[in-house]
C-alpha positions as CSV (number, residue, x, y, z in Angstrom):
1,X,100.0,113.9,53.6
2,X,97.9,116.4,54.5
3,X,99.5,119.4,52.5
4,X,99.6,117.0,49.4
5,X,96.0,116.3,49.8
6,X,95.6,120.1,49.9
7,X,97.6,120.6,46.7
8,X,95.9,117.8,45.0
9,X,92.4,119.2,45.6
10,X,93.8,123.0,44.2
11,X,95.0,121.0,40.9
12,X,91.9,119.1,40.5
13,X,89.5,122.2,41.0
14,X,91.3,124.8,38.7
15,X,92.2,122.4,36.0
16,X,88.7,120.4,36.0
17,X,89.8,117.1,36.8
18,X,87.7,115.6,39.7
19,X,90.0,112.6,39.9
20,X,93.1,114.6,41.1
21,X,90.2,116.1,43.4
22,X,88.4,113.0,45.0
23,X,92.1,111.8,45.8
24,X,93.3,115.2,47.5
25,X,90.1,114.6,49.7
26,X,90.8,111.2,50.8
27,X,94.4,112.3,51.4
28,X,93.2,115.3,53.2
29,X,91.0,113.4,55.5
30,X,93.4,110.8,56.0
31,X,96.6,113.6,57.0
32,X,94.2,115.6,59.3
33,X,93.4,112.2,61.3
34,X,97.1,111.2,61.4
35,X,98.0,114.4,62.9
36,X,94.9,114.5,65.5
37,X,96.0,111.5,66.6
38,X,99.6,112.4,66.8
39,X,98.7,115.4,68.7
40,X,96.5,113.6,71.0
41,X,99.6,111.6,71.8
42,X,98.6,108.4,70.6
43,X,100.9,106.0,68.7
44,X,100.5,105.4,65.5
45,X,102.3,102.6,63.0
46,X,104.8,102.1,66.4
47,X,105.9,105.6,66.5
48,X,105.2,108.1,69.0
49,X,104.9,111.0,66.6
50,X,103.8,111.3,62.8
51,X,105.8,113.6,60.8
């Protein structure tokens, strides 16, 4: 989620479309706290890691 947010906010920047770019944020923001959670070793959705 987190590399597709990346990607998404790439598209949106070059090509001009700040749709594609608020939406790579969010899914930035919302990989990066997955994966600190994961890493802190904390549960999440019932599984003990996120991939």
């Amino acid at each position: 989620m987190l590399t597709l947010g990346v990607i998404l906010m790439l598209i949106g920047f070059l090509l001009g479309i700040p749709f594609l770019w608020t939406i790579g944020v969010v899914l930035a923001v919302i990989g990066a706290v997955l994966w600190i959670l994961g890493a802190a070793g904390r549960e999440i959705g019932g599984r003990r890691h996120y991939y």
